[in-house]
Structures are given as C-alpha cells and as structure tokens.
C-alpha positions as CSV (number, residue, x, y, z in Angstrom):
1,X,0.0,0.0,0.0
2,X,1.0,3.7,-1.0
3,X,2.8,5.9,2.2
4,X,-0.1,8.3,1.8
5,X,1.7,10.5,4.2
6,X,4.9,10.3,2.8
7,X,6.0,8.6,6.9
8,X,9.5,7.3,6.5
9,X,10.3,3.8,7.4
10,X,8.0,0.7,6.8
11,X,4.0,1.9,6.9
12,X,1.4,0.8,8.6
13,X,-2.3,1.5,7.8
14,X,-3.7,0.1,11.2
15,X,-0.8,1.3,13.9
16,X,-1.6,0.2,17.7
17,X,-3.4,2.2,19.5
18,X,-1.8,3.6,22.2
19,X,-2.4,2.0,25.9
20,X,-4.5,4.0,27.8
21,X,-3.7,4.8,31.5
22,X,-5.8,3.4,33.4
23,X,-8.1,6.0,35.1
24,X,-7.3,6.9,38.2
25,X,-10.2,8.2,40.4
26,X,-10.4,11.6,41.9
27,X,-12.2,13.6,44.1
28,X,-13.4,15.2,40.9
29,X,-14.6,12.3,40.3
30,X,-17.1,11.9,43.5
31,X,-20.7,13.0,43.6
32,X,-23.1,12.8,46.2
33,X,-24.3,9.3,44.9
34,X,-23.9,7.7,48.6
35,X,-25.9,10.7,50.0
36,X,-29.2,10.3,48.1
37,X,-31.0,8.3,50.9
38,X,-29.4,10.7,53.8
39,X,-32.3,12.7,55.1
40,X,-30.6,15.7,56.7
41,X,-26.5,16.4,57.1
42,X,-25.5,18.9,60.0
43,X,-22.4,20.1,61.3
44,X,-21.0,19.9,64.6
45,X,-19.1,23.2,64.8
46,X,-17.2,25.2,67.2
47,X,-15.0,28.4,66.8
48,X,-12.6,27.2,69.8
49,X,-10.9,24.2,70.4
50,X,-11.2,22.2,73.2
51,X,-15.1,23.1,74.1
52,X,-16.3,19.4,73.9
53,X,-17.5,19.8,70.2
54,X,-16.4,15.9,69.4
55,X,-18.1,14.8,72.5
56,X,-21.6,16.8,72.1
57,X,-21.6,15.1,68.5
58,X,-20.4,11.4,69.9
59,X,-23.1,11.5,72.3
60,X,-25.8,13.7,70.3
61,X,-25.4,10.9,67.4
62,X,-26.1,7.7,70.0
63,X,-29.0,9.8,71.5
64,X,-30.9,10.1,67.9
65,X,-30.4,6.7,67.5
66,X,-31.6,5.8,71.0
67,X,-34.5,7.4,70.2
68,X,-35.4,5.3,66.9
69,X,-33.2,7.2,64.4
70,X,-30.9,5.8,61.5
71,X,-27.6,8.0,61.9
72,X,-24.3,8.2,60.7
73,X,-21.3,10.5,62.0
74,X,-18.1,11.5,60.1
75,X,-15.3,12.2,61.9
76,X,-13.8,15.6,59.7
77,X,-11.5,16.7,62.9
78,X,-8.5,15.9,60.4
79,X,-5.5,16.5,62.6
80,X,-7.6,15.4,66.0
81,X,-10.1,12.6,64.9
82,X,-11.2,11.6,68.5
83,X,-14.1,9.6,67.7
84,X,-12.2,6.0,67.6
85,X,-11.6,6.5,70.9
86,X,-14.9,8.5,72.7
87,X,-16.3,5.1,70.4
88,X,-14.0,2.0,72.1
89,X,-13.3,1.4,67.9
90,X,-9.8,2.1,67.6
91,X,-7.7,-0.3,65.9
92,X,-10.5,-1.4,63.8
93,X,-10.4,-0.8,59.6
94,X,-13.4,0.0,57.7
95,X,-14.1,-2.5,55.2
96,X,-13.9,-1.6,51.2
97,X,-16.3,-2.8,48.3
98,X,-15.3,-2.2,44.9
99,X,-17.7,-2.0,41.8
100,X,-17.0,-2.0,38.1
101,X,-18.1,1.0,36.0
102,X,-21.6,-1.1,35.3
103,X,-22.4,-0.4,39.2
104,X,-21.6,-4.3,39.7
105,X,-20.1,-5.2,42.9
106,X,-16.4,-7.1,42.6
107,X,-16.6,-10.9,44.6
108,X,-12.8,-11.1,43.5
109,X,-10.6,-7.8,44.9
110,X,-7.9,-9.9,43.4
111,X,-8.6,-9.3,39.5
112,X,-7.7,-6.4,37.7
113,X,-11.1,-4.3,37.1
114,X,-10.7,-1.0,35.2
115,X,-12.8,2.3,35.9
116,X,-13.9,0.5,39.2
117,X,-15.3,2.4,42.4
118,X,-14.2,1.9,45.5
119,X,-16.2,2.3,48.3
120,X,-15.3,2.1,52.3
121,X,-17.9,0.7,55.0
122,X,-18.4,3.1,57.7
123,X,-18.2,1.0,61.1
124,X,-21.0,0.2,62.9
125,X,-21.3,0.2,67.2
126,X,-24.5,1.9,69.4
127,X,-26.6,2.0,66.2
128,X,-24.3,4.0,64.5
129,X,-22.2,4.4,61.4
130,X,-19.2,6.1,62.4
131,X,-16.2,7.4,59.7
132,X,-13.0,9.2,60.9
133,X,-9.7,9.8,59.5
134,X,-8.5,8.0,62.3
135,X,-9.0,4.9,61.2
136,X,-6.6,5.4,58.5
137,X,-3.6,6.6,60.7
138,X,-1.8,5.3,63.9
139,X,-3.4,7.3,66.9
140,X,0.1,8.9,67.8
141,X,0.5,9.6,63.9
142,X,0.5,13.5,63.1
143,X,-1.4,13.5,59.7
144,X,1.3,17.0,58.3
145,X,-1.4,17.6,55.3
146,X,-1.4,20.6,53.9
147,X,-5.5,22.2,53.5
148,X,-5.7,21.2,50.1
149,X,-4.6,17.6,51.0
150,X,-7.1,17.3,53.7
151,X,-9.9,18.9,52.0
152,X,-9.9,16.5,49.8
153,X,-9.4,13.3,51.4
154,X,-12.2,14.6,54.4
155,X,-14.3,15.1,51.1
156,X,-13.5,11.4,50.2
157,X,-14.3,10.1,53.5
158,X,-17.7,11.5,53.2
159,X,-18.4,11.3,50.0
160,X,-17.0,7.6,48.7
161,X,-18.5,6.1,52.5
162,X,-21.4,3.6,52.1
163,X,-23.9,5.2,54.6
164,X,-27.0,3.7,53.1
165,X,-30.6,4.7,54.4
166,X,-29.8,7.6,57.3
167,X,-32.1,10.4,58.7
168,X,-29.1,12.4,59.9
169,X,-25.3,12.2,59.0
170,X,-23.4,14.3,61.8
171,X,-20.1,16.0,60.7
172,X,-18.1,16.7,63.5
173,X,-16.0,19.7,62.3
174,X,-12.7,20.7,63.0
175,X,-12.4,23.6,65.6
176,X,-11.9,27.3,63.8
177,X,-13.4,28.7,60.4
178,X,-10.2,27.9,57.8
179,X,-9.8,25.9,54.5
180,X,-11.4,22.7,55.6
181,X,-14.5,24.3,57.0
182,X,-15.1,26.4,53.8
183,X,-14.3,23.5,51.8
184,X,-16.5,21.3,53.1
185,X,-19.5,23.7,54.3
186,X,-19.6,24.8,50.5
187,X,-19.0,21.7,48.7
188,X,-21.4,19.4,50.6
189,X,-25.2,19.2,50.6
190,X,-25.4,20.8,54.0
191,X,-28.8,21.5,55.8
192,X,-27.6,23.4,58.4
193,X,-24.9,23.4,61.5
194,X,-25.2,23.2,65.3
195,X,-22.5,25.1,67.6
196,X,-21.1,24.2,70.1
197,X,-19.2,26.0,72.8
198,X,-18.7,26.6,76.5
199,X,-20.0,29.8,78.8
200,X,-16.4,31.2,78.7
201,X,-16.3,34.4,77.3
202,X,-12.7,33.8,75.3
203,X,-14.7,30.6,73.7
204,X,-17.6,32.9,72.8
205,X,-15.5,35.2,71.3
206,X,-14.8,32.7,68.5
207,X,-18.3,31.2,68.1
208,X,-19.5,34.7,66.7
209,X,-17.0,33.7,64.0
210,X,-18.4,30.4,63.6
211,X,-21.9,32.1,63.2
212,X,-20.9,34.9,60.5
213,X,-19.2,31.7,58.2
214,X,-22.6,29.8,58.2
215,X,-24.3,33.4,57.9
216,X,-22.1,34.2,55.5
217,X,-23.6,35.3,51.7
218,X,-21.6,32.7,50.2
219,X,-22.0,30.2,52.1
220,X,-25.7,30.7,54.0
221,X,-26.3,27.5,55.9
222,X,-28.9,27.4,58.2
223,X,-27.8,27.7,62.1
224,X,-30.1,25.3,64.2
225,X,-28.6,26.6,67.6
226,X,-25.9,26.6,70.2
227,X,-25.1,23.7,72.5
228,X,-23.5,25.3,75.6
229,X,-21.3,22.7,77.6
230,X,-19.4,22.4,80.6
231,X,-22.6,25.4,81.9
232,X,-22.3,24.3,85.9
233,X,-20.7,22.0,88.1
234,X,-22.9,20.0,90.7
235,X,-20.7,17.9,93.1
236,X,-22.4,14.8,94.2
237,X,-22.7,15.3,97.8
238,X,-24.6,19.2,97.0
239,X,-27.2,17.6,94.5
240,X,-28.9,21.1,94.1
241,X,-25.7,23.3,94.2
242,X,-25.0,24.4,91.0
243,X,-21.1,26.0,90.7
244,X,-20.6,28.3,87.4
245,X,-17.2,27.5,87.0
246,X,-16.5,29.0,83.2
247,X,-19.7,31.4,83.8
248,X,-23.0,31.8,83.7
249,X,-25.6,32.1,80.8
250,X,-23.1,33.1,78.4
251,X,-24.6,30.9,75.4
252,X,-27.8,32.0,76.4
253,X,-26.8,35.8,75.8
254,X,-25.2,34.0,72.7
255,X,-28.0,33.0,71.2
256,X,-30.3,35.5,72.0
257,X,-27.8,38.1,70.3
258,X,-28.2,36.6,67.2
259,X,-31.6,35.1,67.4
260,X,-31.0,31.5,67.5
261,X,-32.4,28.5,69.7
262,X,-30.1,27.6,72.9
263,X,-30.5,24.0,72.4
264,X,-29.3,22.5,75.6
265,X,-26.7,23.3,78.2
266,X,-24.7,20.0,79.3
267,X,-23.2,20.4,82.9
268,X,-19.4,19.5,83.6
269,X,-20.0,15.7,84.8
270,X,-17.2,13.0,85.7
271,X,-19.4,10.4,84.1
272,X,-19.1,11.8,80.6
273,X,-15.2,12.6,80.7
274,X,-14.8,9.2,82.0
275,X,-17.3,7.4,79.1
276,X,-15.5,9.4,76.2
277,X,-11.9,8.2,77.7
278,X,-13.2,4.4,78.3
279,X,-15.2,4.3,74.4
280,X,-18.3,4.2,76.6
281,X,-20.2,7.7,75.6
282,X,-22.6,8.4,78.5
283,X,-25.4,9.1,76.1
284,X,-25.7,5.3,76.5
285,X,-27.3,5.2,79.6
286,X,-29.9,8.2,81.4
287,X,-28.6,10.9,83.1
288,X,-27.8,14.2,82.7
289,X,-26.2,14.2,79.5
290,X,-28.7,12.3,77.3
291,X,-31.5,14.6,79.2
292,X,-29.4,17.4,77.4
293,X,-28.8,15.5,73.9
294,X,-32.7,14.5,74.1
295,X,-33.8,18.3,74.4
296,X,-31.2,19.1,71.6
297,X,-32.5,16.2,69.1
298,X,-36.3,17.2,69.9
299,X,-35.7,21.0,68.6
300,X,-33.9,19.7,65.7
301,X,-37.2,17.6,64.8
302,X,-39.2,20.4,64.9
C-alpha cells in the first residue's frame, strides 16, 4: 500500500493504538451518589478548640439513634479525629467494596477491574455508622497535610462512604473557620450546622466567628442553635448546688444576640469525661447528658 503520508520507514495503515492509563479516580470524580437516601446532614461546629464539640456530636449521634433514628457521623476533625476513641473502635479498619463502572459489585478484589469504584464501610457500634480519618492513621500519627490535601481526602471520607438509608449524617467539624471548613460547608449538601461552645467568654469570642461563616452570603447554611457545655458544676454530695465554673448564661446571651435556639446546656459531669476516655459515651445510659442531647434532638425535629 501507497505511504499516503509520505512517513518514512516501513508503513502501517492500522498502527496500535496507544495503551491508555488506566483512570485513576479523583475527588473530581465523587458525587453525592452515597448521600441520596441521607435525610438531613448537619455540622457539629465550634470556633474554639477544646469546648467538647467531638463529645456533644459522639453523644448527640447515639441519643438520635436511641430514640429510633438511623444516623451516621463523620469524623472531619483531620488532625484530632477523636471519635475511635470516645467510640471503644480504635484499631478497627473500615471495610472496602469495589464496583465495576456497570455499578456491579467485585466478589474477587484480586482481578484487575478498570474504571472501578471503591467504596469504604463506615463501622458500625451503638446504632451508629461512624467514619474518621483515624481509622486510616496510627493514633500517635501527626497527619502533616497541607489544607488542600485534607480537604480532599475529608471530602473522600464522606463522600465515597457507604452510609446507606440515614435520617441524619453528623459531621463533626474541626475547631476554627479555615480551608477545611469552607471547603466542606460549600461543597457538601449541607442542611444546616449546630454550635457548640462553653459559657467562657474567650470561647464565645470565636463562636460569633463560627456564626458569621454559616451566615455568610456565600455560604448561608442554616444555624439550628448553640449547645452550651461544661454550663455548671454539681458535686455529688450538693445535689442542688449548682457552681458556674466558666460562667454563667453566656450561650444563652449568645443565642439571643443573634436570634438562634439555645439548644441545651450540658453540665461538667465526671461520668461523661470518664465514658468518652473508656469508648463508653454516656449518652448510652440516662442521666444528665442524654436529658441534654434528648432536648437538643427534639428541637432539631421540629
């Protein structure tokens, strides 16, 4: 056959096609497919670290689903994921199923599949579906990601989890307003936030911060309320003393400043530092917590 082309060297009419990488999935990639059947997401926020954010959302999560609810919780504290511990699951390993690009699911992780989907399996304990980061890294393991880096692989965690049939998927936010929170507050299907903070002035300080980034015109997520913890100290032997150690009422001027529900105030008990420390969240049993988690959940379902 004529070189139409005029190619030097030998021709060929039907070359080999060059191999094609095969596709490697990215975040660009993931859509909200595993969050069709979620009813409602809401973050678990705080301005200021170290206000019990991760243990109001622990224990708020195993109250809703005391109460009847289907729930999941994602663990987005990147470089502090604390629920594998508050939960007694460290050490365990969410589970992966992988699906070729017909939406089958793989029996055999051994063959080679292209344009498949992988999928984790959120772990399960107290009626909830739990996802961290943690369960990824060592617990002494600093994760040194830079915000684009952890954007994205917090996006991955929630978006490529299996959470199946949920009324509410709890995202337990990192503490502050940077990259991660704008990230995720404007790339994920959001209905609203709760905050969480102590009395403390110096905490308050930062939760008007929290409240102007969900206020904010770009973003505009609805604010169910504030959680105030840590509100009074009762010691056991002075059942009806009540001791405002980080002040009094100081969510309550909170919220009434910018016109939002005070959704419970959770006193500073021994039983629930000692339940988060053990991986035994004292939302389990009655008491004073899950009174305050209960009145929380029953304004959100209103």
């Amino acid at each position: 056959m004529n070189n139409p082309y005029n190619i030097k060297g030998p021709y060929n009419p039907n070359p080999p096609k060059k191999k094609e990488e095969k596709k490697k999935r990215t975040i660009l990639d993931l859509d909200e497919k595993q969050l069709t059947n979620v009813d409602k997401i809401i973050a678990i926020a705080s301005g200021k670290g170290g206000v019990g954010k991760s243990t109001v959302a622990v224990n708020l999560a195993i109250t809703l689903a005391r109460m009847g609810y289907k729930v999941g919780l994602a663990d987005a504290d990147v470089y502090g994921p604390s629920v594998p511990k508050m939960t007694g699951t460290e050490g365990q390993m969410p589970g992966v199923e992988i699906y070729d690009a017909q939406g089958n699911l793989v029996e055999d992780y051994g063959q080679y599949v292209e344009d498949c989907t992988e999928i984790i399996l959120p772990i399960e304990k107290f009626g909830v579906k739990w996802m961290s980061i943690g369960y990824f890294a060592k617990p002494e393991q600093a994760l040194i990601w830079r915000g684009p880096m952890a954007c994205n692989a917090l996006k991955q965690m929630i978006l490529q989890v299996k959470w199946g049939e949920l009324d509410f998927l709890l995202v337990d936010l990192p503490p502050g307003t940077g990259d991660i929170h704008i990230s995720l507050v404007h790339d994920l299907p959001l209905d609203g936030a709760i905050i969480v903070s102590t009395p403390q002035a110096v905490a308050l300080s930062d939760v008007e911060k929290g409240v102007n980034l969900f206020r904010n015109e770009n973003i505009n997520k609805h604010i169910y309320g504030i959680i105030e913890n840590m509100s009074w100290f009762t010691p056991a032997e002075l059942p009806e003393n009540r001791y405002y150690i980080f002040g009094k009422d100081g969510c309550k001027t909170m919220a009434e400043k910018y016109n939002l529900p005070l959704l419970g105030q959770v006193p500073l008990v021994q039983s629930i530092r000692e339940g988060g420390d053990e991986g035994n969240p004292a939302a389990l049993h009655d008491g004073p917590l899950f009174d305050a988690m209960k009145a929380a959940a029953l304004q959100l379902l209103k």
